[in-house]
ZAMARGU-4260 file (C-alpha; in steps of 0.2 Angstrom, whole numbers, plus 5000, padded with zeros to 4 digits):
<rodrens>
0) 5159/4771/5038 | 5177/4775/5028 | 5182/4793/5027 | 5176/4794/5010 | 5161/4787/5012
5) 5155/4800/5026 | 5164/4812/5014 | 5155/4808/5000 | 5138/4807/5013 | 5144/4825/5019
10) 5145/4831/5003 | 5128/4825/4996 | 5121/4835/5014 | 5129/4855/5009 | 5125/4851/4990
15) 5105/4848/4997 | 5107/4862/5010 | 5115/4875/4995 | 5101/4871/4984 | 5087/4872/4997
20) 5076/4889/4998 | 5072/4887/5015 | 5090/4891/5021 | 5096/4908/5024 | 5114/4915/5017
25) 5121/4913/5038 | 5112/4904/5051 | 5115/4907/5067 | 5131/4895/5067 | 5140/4908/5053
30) 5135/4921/5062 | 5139/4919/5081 | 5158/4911/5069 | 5159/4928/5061 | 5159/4940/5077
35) 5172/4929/5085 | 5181/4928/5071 | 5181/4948/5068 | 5184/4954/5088 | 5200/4939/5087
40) 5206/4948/5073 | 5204/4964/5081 | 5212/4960/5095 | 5227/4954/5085 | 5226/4971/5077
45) 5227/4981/5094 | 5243/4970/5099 | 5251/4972/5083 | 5248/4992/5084 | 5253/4990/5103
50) 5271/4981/5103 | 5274/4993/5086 | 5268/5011/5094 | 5264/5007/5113 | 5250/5012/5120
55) 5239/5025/5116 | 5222/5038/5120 | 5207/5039/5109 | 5212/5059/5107 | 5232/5053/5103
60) 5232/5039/5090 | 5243/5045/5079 | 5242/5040/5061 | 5256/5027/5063 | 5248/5019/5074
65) 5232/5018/5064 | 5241/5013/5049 | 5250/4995/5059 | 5230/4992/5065 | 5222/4995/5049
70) 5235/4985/5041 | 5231/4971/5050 | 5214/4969/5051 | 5215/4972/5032 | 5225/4957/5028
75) 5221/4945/5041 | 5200/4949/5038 | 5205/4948/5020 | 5214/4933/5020 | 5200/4924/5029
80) 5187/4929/5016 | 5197/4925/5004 | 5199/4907/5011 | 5180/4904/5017 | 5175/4911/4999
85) 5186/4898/4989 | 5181/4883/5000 | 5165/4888/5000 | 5163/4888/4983 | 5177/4874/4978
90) 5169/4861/4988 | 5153/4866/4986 | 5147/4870/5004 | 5138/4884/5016 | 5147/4899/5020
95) 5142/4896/5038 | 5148/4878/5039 | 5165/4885/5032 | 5163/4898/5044 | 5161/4887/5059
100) 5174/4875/5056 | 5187/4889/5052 | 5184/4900/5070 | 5193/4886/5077 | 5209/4891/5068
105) 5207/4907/5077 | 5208/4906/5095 | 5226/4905/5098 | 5225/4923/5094 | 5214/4924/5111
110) 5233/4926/5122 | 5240/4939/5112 | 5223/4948/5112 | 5221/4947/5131 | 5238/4952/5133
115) 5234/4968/5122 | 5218/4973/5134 | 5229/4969/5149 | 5243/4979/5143 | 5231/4995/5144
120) 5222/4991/5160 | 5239/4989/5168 | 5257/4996/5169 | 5266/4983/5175 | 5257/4970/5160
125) 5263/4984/5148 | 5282/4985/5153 | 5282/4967/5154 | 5277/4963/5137 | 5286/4979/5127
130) 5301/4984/5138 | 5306/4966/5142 | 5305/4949/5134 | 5294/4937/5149 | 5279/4935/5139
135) 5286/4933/5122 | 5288/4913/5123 | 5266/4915/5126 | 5260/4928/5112 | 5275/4919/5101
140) 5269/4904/5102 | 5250/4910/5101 | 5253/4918/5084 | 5263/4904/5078 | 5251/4888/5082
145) 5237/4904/5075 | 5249/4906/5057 | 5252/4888/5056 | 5230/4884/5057 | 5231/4896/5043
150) 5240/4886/5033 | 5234/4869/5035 | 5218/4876/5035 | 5214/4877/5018 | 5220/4863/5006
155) 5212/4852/5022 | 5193/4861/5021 | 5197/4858/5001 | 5200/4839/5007 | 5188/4840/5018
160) 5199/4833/5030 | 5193/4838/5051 | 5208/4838/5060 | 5204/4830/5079 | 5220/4830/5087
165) 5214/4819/5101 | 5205/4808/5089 | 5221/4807/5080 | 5230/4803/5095 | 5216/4791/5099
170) 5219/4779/5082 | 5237/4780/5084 | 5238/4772/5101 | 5222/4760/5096 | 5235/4755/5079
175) 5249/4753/5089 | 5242/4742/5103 | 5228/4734/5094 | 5239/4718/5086 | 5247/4706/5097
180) 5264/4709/5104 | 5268/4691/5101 | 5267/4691/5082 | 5272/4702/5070 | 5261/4717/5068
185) 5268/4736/5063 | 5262/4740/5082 | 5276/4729/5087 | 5289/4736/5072 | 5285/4753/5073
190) 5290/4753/5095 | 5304/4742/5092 | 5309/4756/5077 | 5309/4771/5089 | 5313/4764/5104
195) 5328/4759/5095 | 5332/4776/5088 | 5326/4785/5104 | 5344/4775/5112 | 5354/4777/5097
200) 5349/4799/5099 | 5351/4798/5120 | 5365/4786/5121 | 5375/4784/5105 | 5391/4795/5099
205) 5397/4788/5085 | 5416/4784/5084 | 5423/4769/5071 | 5438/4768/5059 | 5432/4781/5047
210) 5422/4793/5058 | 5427/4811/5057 | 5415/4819/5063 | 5398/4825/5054 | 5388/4837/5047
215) 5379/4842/5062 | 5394/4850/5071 | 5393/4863/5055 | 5373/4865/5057 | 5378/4869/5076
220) 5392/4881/5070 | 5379/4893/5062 | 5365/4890/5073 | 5374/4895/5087 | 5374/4915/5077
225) 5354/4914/5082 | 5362/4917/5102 | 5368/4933/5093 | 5351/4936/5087 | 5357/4934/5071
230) 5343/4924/5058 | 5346/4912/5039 | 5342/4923/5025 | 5340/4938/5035 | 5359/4940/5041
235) 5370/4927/5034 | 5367/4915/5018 | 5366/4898/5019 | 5367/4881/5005 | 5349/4875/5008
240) 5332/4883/5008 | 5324/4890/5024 | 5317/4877/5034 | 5331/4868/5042 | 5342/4881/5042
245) 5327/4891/5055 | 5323/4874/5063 | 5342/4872/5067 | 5343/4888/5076 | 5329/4886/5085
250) 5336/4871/5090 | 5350/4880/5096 | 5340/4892/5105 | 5333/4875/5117 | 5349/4868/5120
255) 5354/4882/5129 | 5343/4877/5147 | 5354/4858/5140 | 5371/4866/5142 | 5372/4877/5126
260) 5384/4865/5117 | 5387/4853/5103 | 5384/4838/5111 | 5367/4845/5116 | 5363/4850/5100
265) 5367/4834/5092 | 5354/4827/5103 | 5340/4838/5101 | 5344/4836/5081 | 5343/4816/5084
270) 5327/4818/5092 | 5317/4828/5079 | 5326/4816/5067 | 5318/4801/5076 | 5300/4811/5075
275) 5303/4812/5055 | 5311/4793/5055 | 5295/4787/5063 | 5285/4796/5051 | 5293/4788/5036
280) 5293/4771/5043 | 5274/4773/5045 | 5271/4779/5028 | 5279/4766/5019 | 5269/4754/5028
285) 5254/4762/5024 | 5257/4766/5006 | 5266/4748/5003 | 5248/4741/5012 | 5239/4751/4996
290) 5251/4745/4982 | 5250/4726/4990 | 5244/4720/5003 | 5245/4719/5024 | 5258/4707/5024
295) 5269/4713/5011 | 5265/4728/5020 | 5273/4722/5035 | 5289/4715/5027 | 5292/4732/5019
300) 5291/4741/5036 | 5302/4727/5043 | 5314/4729/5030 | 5317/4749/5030 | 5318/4745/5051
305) 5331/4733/5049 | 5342/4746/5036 | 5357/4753/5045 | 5361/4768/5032 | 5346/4776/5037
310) 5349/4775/5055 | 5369/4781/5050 | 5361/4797/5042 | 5347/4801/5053 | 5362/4805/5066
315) 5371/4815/5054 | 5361/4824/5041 | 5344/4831/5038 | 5339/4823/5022 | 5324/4813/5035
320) 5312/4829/5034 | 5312/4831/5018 | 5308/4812/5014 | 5297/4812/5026 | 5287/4826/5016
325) 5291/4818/4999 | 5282/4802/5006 | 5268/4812/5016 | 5263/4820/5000 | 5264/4805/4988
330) 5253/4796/5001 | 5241/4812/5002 | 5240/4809/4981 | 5235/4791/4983 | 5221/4794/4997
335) 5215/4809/4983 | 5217/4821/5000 | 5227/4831/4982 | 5226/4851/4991 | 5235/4845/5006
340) 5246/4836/4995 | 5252/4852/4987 | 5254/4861/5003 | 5265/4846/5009 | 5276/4845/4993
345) 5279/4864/4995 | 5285/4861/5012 | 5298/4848/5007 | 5304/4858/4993 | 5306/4873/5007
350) 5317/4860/5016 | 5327/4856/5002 | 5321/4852/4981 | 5318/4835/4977 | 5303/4832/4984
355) 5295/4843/4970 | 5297/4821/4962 | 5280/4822/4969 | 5273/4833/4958 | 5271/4825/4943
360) 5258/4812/4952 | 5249/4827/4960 | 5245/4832/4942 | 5242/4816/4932 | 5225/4812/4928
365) 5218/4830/4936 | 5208/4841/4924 | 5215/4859/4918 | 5207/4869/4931 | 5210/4858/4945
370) 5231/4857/4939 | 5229/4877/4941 | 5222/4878/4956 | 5235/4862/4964 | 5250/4873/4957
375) 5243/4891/4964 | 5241/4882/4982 | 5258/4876/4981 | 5265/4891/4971 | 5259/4903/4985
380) 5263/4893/4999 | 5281/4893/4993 | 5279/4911/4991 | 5272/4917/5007 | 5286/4907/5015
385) 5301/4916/5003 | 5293/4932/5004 | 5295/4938/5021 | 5313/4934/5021 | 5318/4940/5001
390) 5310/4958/5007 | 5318/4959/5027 | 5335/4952/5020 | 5337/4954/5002 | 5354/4952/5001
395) 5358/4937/5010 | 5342/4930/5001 | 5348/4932/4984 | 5365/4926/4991 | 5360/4910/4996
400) 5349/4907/4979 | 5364/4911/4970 | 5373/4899/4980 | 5363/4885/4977 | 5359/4888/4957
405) 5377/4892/4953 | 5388/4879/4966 | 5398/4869/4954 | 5396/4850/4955 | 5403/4837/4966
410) 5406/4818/4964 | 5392/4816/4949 | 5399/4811/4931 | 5398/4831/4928 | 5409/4834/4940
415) 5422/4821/4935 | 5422/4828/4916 | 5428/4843/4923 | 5442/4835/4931 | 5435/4838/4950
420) 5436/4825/4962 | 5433/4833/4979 | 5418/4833/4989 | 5406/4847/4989 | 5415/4863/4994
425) 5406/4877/5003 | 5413/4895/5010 | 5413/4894/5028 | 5412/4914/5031 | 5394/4918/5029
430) 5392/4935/5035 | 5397/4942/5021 | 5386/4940/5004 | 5403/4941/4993 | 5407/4924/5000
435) 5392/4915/4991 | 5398/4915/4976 | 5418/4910/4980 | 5419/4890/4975 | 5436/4880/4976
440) 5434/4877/4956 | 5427/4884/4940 | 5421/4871/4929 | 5422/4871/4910 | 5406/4861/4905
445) 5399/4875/4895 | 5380/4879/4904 | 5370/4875/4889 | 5372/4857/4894 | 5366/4860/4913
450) 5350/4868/4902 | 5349/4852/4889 | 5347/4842/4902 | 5337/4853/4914 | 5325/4851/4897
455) 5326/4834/4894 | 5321/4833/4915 | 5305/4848/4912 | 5301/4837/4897 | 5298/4820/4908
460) 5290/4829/4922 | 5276/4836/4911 | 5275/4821/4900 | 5270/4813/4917 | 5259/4827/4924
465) 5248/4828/4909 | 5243/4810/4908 | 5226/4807/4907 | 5228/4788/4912 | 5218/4785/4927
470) 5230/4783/4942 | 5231/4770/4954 | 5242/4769/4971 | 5256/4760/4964 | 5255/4771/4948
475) 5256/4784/4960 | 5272/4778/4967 | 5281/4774/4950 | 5279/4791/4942 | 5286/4796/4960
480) 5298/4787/4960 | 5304/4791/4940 | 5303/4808/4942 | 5316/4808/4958 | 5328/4795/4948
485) 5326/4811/4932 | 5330/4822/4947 | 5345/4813/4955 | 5353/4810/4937 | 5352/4827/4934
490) 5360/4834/4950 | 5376/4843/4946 | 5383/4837/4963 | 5378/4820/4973 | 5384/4817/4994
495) 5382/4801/4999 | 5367/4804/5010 | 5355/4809/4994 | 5353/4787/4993 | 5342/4788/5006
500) 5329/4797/4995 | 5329/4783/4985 | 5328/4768/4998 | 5309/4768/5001 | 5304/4767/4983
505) 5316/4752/4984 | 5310/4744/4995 | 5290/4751/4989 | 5295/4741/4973 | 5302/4724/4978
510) 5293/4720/4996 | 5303/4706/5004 | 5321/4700/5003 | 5326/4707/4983 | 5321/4725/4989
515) 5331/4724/5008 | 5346/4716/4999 | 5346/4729/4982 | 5342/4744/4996 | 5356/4737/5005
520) 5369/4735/4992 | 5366/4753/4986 | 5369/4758/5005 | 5386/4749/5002 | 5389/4759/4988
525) 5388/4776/4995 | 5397/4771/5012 | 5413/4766/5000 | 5410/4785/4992 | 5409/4792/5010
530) 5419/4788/5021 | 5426/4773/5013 | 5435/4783/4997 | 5438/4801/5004 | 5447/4792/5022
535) 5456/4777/5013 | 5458/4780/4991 | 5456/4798/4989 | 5472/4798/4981 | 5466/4787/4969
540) 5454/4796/4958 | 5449/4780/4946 | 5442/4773/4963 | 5429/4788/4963 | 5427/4786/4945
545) 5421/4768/4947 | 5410/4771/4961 | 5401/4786/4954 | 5398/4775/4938 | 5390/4761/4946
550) 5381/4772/4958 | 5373/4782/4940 | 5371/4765/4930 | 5362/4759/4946 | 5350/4772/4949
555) 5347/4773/4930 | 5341/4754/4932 | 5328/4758/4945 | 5323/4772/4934 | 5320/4759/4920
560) 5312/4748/4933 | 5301/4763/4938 | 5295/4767/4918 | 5293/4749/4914 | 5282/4747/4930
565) 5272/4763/4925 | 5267/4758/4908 | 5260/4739/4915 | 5250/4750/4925 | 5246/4762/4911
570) 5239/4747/4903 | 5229/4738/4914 | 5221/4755/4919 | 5212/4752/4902 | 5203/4737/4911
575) 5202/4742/4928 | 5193/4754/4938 | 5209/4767/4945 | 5213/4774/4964 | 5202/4760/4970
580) 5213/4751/4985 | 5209/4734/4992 | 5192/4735/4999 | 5199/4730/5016 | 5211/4744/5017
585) 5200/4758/5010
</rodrens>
């Protein structure tokens, strides 16, 4: 039986149980989920209150101390009615099914809970957990594997997606090992793909005529402020939204056991980035298996394997995270798994902006009210992560957002109208919220044409997200892929690592030789921006000028490529039934 079929069977089963007279409002099952649900919550309630206030008597709570536990049990119950209610009635099944599916989310909450109780049983539990940090790594981690559940919980009950990890872990290793190690099978690609990059992380420090070093040892520069407890957003600005700058300093924080230095660093970045590069690499098999087919599936996966830029950037920059979410979240749309598509889109765009791309496709073919309720999950995801830090660290919160929407533009057409032909330029002092808005130029493209073409942009996203055309997988790829080329053209400033956003739709689009040799030509062509031009010709500013031409006229062709592709599907949709992949891949 496929996934949607049992689904579709499970489905069928709460709508039957909803209408039935004989059910109560909460069997046993909902309520047995409820209590443990309520005394986890508590217990997260009395730590909270505990490591705020310390501990206390029945005749001394002060009101304080009442306020913190109140103020918990509050949001947390609140937010988990909320969340029952909504998927309860959104996919149309039981309260206490919901109920008994979401108590799982809760248990992590069990160590910090214990450690609460223990804490008032016993002094020396009590000083250890408030005077000293020995237990934090435990309740830390507790209450973050607890928030994380929270999150993925509910666009995957809207889904109705059941997370097994063993069974996950199960498939994996059965895909991997199911296909002959004698032929060519993605088992075989995908272990030569990381082993390779697993030596490259270890073992490789890259040196070369042009090498000068990259932009980890700047990511390592301010990571290294979290030994001084100091936090992105909350006590120094930073270029890029907060995911990697909080990832990079706990990155930091786990290369001290390694030695505490760059070097280490650098590894422990190549390893998360081989994590994300594995990820991709399986995505684009499995979206390139539902535009096509398992053999040009196969040559696709082959092709992005066999791609050095990727592999150059992976040990350089952090642009794999947030393709790895772009292509997650386009691969969500096309298995109709839309809820945690958004949540997945709002974590790429948490990581950096482009993969909002996806959005378009997310929307297309949706009715109003499901378009409303797809932006409110991936609006308030994006708010509940911003939040926290715009209200603990206002200033350097609103100093980075004004460092990223008002940076003047780098190696783009814009930039070179306005006589600039430098790389991208950012103050290296950022302790001090003044130095967010200090650039190395003042351009004099008035800002009405940044908003025309910010218009013209908004204009071709929603003309794309209010289609009613039925989609299909690759229609789902090419309005993905149109949407990042209006992005990319758009961009007020372009490094040479931003091509790799670009090389899997490459390669999604022309399977085989074309689409190796065209993403591979268009690798050539950012390697002569960077380091090719800024190490050898940077004194020759018609050099940059031809290179950032050919680069735009390049990606404006696979944008044409893109739209063309997207209206054949447009038509044929008319014929043909839509998101229905190959029956053998379903």
């Amino acid at each position: 039986m496929t996934p949607r079929s049992s689904a579709k069977s499970a489905a069928a089963k709460d709508e039957e149980a909803l209408k039935s007279p004989a059910y109560p409002a909460l069997r046993w099952r909902g309520i047995a989920a409820l209590l443990v649900t309520l005394a986890l919550i508590l217990g997260l309630a009395l730590f909270i209150a505990l490591m705020r206030e310390g501990r206390t008597t029945l005749g001394g709570i002060s009101a304080t101390w009442v306020l913190y536990f109140a103020l918990t049990v509050a949001a947390t119950a609140g937010w988990s009615m909320a969340g029952v209610l909504l998927v309860a009635f959104a996919a149309q099944r039981r309260v206490d099914d919901v109920l008994a599916g979401y108590v799982w989310t809760h248990w992590p909450l069990l160590a910090p809970a214990t450690l609460a109780v223990m804490a008032f049983m016993s002094d020396a539990v009590n000083h250890r957990l408030v005077q000293t940090d020995d237990l934090r790594w435990l309740w830390a981690t507790a209450i973050g594997v607890w928030a994380a559940g929270q999150v993925l919980w509910l666009p995957l009950s809207l889904d109705r997606i059941r997370l097994g990890p063993l069974q996950i872990a199960r498939d994996a290793v059965l895909a991997l090992a199911g296909g002959r190690f004698t032929r060519l099978t993605f088992g075989l690609i995908f272990v030569q793909f990381v082993l390779l990059r697993l030596g490259l992380a270890l073992l490789w420090r890259p040196i070369g005529l042009f090498e000068r070093g990259s932009d980890v040892g700047a990511y390592e520069q301010r990571a290294r402020l979290a030994l001084q407890g100091l936090q992105p957003y909350l006590d120094f600005w930073v270029e890029y939204p907060p995911v990697f700058p909080w990832m990079a300093s706990g990155l930091k924080l786990l290369s001290v056991p390694l030695g505490g230095d760059e070097a280490a660093f650098q590894v422990l970045f190549s390893l998360a980035m081989v994590v994300f590069e594995a990820g991709i690499l399986w995505l684009i098999h499995a979206i390139a298996v539902r535009i096509w087919d398992e053999p040009r599936g196969l040559v696709t996966a082959a092709a992005y394997a066999a791609l050095f830029y990727p592999i150059y950037i992976a040990n350089r920059h952090f642009e794999s995270i947030a393709v790895f979410f772009l292509l997650l979240g386009v691969y969500l749309v096309i298995r109709e798994r839309r809820h945690t598509a958004s949540l997945v889109i709002a974590l790429g765009v948490l990581t950096k902006l482009f993969p909002a791309a996806a959005l378009p496709a997310l929307l297309a073919g949706q009715s109003w009210k499901d378009r409303g309720r797809l932006v409110a999950l991936a609006v308030a995801a994006v708010a509940g992560a911003l939040a926290p830090l715009a209200v603990t660290g206002r200033e350097f919160f609103v100093a980075s957002l004004q460092n990223m929407l008002m940076r003047p533009g780098w190696e783009t057409v814009w930039a070179l109208a306005d006589g600039y032909f430098g790389f991208g330029w950012i103050h290296r002092y950022r302790l001090a919220t003044h130095t967010a808005l200090e650039f190395n130029y003042t351009p004099d493209l008035p800002a009405g044409a940044w908003w025309a073409a910010a218009g013209v942009v908004a204009a071709l996203y929603a003309t794309l997200a209010f289609r009613r055309s039925p989609l299909t997988p690759a229609s789902v790829v090419w309005t993905t892929g149109l949407a990042l080329v209006a992005f990319a053209l758009y961009l007020r400033g372009w490094s040479p690592q931003f091509m790799v956003w670009l090389l899997p739709f490459i390669l999604l689009a022309f399977p085989g030789g074309r689409g190796f040799l065209i993403a591979t030509g268009l690798s050539v062509l950012a390697l002569l921006e960077y380091p090719a031009y800024f190490v050898l010709w940077s004194e020759h500013q018609w050099v940059l000028w031809i290179v950032v031409v050919a680069r735009t006229l390049a990606i404006l062709a696979l944008g044409t490529v893109f739209a063309r592709r997207l209206w054949r599907e447009a038509r044929s949709s008319k014929t043909e039934p839509a998101m229905a992949p190959n029956s053998a891949h379903a």
